[in-house]
N, C-alpha and C positions, 0 to 999 in steps of 0.2 A: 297710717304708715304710707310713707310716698312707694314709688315705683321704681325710686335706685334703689331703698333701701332694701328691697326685696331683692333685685337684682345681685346685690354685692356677696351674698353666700355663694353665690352658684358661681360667679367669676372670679372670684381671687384666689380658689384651689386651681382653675386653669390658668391663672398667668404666674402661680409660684412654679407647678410643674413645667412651663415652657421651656424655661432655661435649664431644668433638669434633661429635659429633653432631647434637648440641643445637644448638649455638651455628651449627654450618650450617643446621639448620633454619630458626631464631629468624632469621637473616640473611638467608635467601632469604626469607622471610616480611615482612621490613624493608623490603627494595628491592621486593617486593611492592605494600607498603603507600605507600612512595613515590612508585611510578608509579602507582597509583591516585588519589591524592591530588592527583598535577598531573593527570590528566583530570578530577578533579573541578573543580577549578580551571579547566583552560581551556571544560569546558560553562559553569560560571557565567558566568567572563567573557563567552563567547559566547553567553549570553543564553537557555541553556536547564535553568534552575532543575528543572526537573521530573528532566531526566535526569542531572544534577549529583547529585538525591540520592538515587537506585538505583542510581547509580553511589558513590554514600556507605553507603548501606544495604549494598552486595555486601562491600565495605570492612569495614567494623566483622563482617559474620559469619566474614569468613576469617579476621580477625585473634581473634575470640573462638574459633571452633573448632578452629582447626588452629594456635591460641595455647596452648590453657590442654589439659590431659590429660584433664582430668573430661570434657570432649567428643570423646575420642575417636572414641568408637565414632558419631558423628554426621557424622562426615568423610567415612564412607562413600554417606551419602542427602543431604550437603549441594547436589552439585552438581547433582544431579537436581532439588529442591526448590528449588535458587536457578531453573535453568531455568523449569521450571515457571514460577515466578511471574514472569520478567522475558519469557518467552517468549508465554504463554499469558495468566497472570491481569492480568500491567497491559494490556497492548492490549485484552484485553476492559473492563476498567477507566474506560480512557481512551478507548475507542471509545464505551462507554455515556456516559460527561462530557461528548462532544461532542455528543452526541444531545440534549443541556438545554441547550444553547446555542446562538448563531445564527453557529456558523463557516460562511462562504463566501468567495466569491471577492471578496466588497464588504468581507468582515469579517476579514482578518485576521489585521491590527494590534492592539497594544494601545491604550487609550487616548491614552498619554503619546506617542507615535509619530504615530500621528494627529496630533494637536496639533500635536507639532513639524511635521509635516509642512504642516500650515496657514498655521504664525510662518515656514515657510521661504519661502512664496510672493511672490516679489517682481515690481514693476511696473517698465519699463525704460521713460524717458522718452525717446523717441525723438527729441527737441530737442538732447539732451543724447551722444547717440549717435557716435561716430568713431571710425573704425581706426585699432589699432594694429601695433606689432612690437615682437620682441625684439631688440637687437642686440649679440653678442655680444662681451664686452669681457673677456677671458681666462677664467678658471674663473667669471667673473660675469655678467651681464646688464644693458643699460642698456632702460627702456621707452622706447618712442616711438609717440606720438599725431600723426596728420596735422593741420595746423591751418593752410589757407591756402595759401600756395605753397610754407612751411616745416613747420614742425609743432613739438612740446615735447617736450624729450629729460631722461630723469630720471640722476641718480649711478648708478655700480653698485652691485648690490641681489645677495644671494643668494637663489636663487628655491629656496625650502626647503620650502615650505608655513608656513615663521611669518610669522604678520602683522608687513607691514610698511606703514608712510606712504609715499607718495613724494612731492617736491617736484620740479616740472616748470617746465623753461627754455625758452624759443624757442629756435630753430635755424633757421638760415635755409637750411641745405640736409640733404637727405633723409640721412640715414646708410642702408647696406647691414643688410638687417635679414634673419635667419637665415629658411631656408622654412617653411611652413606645415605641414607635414610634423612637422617638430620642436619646433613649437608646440604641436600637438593633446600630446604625451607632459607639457606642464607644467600642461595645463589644469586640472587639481584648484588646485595650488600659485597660476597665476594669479586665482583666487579668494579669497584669501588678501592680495593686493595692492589697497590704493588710494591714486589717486595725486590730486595737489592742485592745478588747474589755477591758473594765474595770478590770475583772481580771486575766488581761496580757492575755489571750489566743490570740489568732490570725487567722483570717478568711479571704479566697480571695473568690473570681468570682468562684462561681458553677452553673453558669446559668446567662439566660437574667432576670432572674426574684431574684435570690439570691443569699448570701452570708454565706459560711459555710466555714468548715474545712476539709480542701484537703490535701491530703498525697497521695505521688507516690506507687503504688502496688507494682511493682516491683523495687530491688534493686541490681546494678550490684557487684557482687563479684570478689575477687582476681585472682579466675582461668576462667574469662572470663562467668560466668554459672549465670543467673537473678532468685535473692531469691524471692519467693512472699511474703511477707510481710502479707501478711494474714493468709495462712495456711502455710507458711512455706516451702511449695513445691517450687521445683526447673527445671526452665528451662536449660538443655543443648545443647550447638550450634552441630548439624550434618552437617559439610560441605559437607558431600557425597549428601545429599537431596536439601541443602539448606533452612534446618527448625530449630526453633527449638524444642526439643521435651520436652514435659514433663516425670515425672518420673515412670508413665504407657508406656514408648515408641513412646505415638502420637505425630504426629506432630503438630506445633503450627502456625495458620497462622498469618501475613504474610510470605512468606517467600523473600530468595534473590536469586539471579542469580550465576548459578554456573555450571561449565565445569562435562560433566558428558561421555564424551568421543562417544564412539559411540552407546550409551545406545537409542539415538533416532532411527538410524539408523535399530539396532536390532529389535525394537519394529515392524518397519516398515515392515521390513522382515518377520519376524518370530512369532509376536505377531495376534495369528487366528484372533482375533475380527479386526485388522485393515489389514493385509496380506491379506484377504480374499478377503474383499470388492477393498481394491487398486488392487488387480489380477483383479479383474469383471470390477473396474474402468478404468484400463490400457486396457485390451483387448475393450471396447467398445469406450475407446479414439482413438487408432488403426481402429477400423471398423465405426467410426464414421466420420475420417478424409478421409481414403479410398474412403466413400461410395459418400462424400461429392465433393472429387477431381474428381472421375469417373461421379458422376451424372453429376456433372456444367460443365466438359470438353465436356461429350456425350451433351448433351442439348445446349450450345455453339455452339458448333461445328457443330451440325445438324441446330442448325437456320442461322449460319454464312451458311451454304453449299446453303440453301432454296435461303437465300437474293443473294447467286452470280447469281443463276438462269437467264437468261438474257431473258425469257420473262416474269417474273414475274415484273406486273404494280404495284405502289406507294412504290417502296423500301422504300424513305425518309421515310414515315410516316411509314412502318414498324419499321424500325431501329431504329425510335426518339420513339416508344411505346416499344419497346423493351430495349432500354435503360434504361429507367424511373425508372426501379427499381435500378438500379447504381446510379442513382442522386437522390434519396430519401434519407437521413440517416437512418444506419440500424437500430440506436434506435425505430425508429420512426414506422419502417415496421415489425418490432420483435411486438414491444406494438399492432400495429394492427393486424396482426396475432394471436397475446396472444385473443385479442376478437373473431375473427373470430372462431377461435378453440374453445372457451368454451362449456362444455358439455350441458349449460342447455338453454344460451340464442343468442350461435355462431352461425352466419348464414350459416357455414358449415355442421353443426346438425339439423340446420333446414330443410336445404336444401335433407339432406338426409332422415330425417324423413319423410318428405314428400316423397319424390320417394320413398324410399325404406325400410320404415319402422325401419331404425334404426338409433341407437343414439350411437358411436364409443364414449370410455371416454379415453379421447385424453390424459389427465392429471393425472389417476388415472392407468391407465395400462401401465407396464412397455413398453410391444413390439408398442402400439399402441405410446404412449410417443416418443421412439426413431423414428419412421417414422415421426412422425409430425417434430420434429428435424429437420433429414434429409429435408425434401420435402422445410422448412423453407428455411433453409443454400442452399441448390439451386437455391431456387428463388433468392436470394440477391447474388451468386458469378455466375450464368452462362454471366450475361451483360459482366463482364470483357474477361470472357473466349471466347466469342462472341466475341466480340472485338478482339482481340489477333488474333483469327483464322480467322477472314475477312482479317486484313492485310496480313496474312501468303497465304492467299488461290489466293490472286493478286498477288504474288510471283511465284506462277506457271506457267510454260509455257505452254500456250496453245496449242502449234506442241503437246505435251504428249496425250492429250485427243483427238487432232485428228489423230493422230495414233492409239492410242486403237478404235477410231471409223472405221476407214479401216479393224480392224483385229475382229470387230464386239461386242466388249466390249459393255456391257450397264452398267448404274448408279450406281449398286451396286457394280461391279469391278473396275469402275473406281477409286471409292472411296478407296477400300481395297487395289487395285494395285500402282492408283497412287499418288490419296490425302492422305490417311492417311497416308504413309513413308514417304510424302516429308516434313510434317509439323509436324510429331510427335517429332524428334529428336531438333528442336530446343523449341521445347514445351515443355521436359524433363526439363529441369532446373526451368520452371515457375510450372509445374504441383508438384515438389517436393518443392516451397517454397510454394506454396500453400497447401500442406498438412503439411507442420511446421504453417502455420499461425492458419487451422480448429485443429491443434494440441491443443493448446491452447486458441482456438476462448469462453474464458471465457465470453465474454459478450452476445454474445445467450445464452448460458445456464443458466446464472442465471435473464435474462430477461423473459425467455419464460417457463422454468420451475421448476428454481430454484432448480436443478438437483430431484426435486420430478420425481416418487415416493421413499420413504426411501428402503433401504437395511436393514431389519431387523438386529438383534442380532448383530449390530456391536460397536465396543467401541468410534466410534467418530459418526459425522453425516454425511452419504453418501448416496449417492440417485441412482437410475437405471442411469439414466438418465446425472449424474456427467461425467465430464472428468478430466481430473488432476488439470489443473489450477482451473476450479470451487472449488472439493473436499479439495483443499491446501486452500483457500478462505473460507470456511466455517469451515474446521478445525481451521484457524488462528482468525475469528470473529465473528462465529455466531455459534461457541460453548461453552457452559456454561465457561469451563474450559478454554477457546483460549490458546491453546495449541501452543506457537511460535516455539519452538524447532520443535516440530514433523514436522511440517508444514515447518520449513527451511528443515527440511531432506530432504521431498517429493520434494520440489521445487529444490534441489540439486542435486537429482535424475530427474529430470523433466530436469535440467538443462544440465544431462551429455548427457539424451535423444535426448534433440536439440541439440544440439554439434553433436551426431553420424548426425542427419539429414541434418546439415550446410555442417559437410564436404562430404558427400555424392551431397549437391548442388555442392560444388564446383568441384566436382571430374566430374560428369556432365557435368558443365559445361568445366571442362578442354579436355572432352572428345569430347564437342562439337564442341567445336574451336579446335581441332585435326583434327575433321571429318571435316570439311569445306575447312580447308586449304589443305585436301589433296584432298579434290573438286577439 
């Protein structure tokens, strides 16, 4: 027996199945490409072009690479790289685009929305005004308007929402007309209906309860400017503000979205009422994250040093109590803390009232504020930093410490001579992500004091107590105005911040695996 012929059982089951293969592939690929293509479709329609086409863009690369074979080996880093960019690089993208515009809470419509919104305005001539009902005439509808001791009753109508005319009869007595109740459910549809009184005038839907004479206020003119129709005054479009103004100069709300350059950016810089507070806010984001990396790392670092101790009895249960607060969620130990510290019924306060006669107002005092912060954010980061420094401290060789014991070293040198250099240098890269994370650590601060207390005389809402991410957060929603533009600025600037501090990790880190390998 030769050696194809042995060969041909074991390959001709793998070249029938190939093209079975194949064409499952290709077809799960198809209805892939199908269902992607109706969400592209239903964003369009719903108005949101932007994500209609990342949602097209993701579209076209599954179909090219996990299409064609020459991109195989891309199939592997595509999903990562699609992330990447839909996760990370557009919201940075799109947060910086909104920071050169004037989105807020006045602005944000488009133009043509706007507009429409203006041609929708109408005046209801209260001359003209009377209640009506519906009265229900099988699967249809007859209108009825009061008029006198009878009223005018119109044919049956399907109440669909298509415009329809109605012609309307007197009646000398009232028909039974359906409750108000079942009214409000056609209220859109009776929009849609006008009816034609006897002498010819014509009245729609001005309410759930009547039917008057409606006429649009405004009226758009030739050179793009809406006449009012009552007094005659004129709105003109300002694309600089995005308003538009009437012919005293004010602006008219709503308005729309529009490129205003780096007018945010300025404000931010250079405008006292918000420069001021973002310099106090910046610098105490800086001393905040500092205080926060040195505290947890000293604390850390001194209980990882206690627990190597080798006659120190029940390590376990030391270690599993001193964890505890790493396995809690910080929501959960922030909201406890928020009680603990209350000025009036915390059993921190109480606790001291009793000894020592006083009542710290944890909440209402700036410097007292930031320490309770701080003291917070250490209890909740020293477990990891513990951690970290136990494994690093079983890394050292013990000949070290008995050397310096021969040459008469005691505890405090050992430490400064031969524990802290041995394990500081690879601790540099985790101690700098860890001050990019309390950088940003928004979710203390608006759990635990909602950046209170305020910063007087400033033009947004900022608090002692804020750090950037919070003060960007409160700016963007929980000011009258939500101001999205300013708020893309800051976070833009916040953005370039973490960037210096990323590549300061990796420089770090590149310096560290330098250091070791010439170990």
């Amino acid at each position: 027996m030769t050696a194809t012929s042995l060969s041909e059982p074991t390959t001709m089951p793998v070249r029938r199945a190939q093209p079975l293969v194949g064409l499952l592939r290709y077809g799960l690929l198809a209805a892939l490409a199908l269902g992607l293509m109706y969400v592209v479709w239903g964003l369009y329609l719903a108005g949101e072009p932007l994500f209609a086409a990342v949602v097209m863009a993701l579209l076209v690369g599954i179909v090219i690479i996990f299409g064609a074979r020459r991109f195989y080996t891309a199939r592997f880093v595509f999903p990562g790289i699609a992330a990447v960019l839909i996760f990370i690089v557009l919201p940075v993208l799109y947060t910086t685009y909104v920071g050169f515009t004037n989105y807020s809470a006045r602005n944000l419509l488009t133009f043509d929305r706007v507009t429409e919104l203006f041609l929708n305005q109408k005046a209801v001539d209260k001359s003209t005004e009377r209640p009506f009902g519906l009265v229900a005439d099988g699967t249809q509808f007859r209108l009825y308007l009061t008029e006198g001791s009878g009223g005018l009753l119109s044919d049956p109508f399907t109440l669909d929402g298509t415009p329809v005319e109605l012609a309307l009869n007197p009646v000398t007595e009232a028909p039974e007309t359906v409750p108000l109740k079942d009214v409000v459910k056609f209220r859109t549809e009776l929009g849609a209906v006008t009816a034609t009184l006897p002498d010819g005038s014509q009245v729609t839907s001005s309410g759930l309860r009547s039917f008057a004479k409606v006429t649009p206020i405004y009226e758009r003119q030739p050179d793009g400017s809406l006449l009012n129709r009552a007094d005659g005054t004129q709105l003109v479009r300002d694309e600089s503000v995005g308003f538009y103004r009437n012919e005293a100069g004010a602006t008219v709300a709503p308005g729309w979205r529009v490129n205003v350059g780096l007018a945010n950016f300025q404000r931010v810089l250079f405008s006292e009422g918000i420069r001021q507070p973002m310099l106090q806010i910046f610098v105490w984001t800086i001393t905040f994250a500092l205080l926060s990396v040195f505290f947890g790392f000293a604390v850390g670092l001194a209980l990882a040093t206690v627990l190597q101790w080798p006659h120190l009895r029940g390590k376990a249960i030391y270690r599993i109590l001193l964890i505890l607060p790493y396995a809690v969620p910080a929501f959960i130990s922030i909201l406890v803390f928020r009680g603990l510290f209350n000025q009036n019924f915390g059993e921190i306060n109480l606790i001291l009232r009793g000894l020592f006669g006083i009542q710290p107002q944890w909440f209402t005092d700036p410097t007292l504020a930031r320490m309770m912060l701080v003291m917070v954010n250490v209890w909740l980061g020293y477990p990891y930093m513990m951690l970290l420094a136990t494994g690093y401290l079983q890394s050292i060789p013990q000949d070290h410490y008995k050397a310096a014991a021969l040459e008469g070293a005691g505890p405090i040198r050992n430490f400064f001579s031969i524990t802290l250099p041995q394990i500081l240098p690879p601790f540099v890269p985790l101690l700098i992500s860890s001050f990019a994370f309390n950088f940003n650590n928004v979710v203390l601060i608006l759990l635990l004091t909602r950046g209170a207390p305020d910063i007087p005389g400033t033009l947004v809402p900022a608090g002692q107590t804020d750090i950037l991410g919070s003060f960007t957060f409160r700016v963007s929603f929980q000011d009258a105005g939500q101001n999205f533009g300013i708020a893309g600025a800051i976070s833009t600037l916040i953005f370039l911040l973490v960037g210096v501090l990323a590549y300061a990790n990796f420089y770090a880190l590149r310096r560290a695996a330098n250091a070791r390998g010439r170990g």
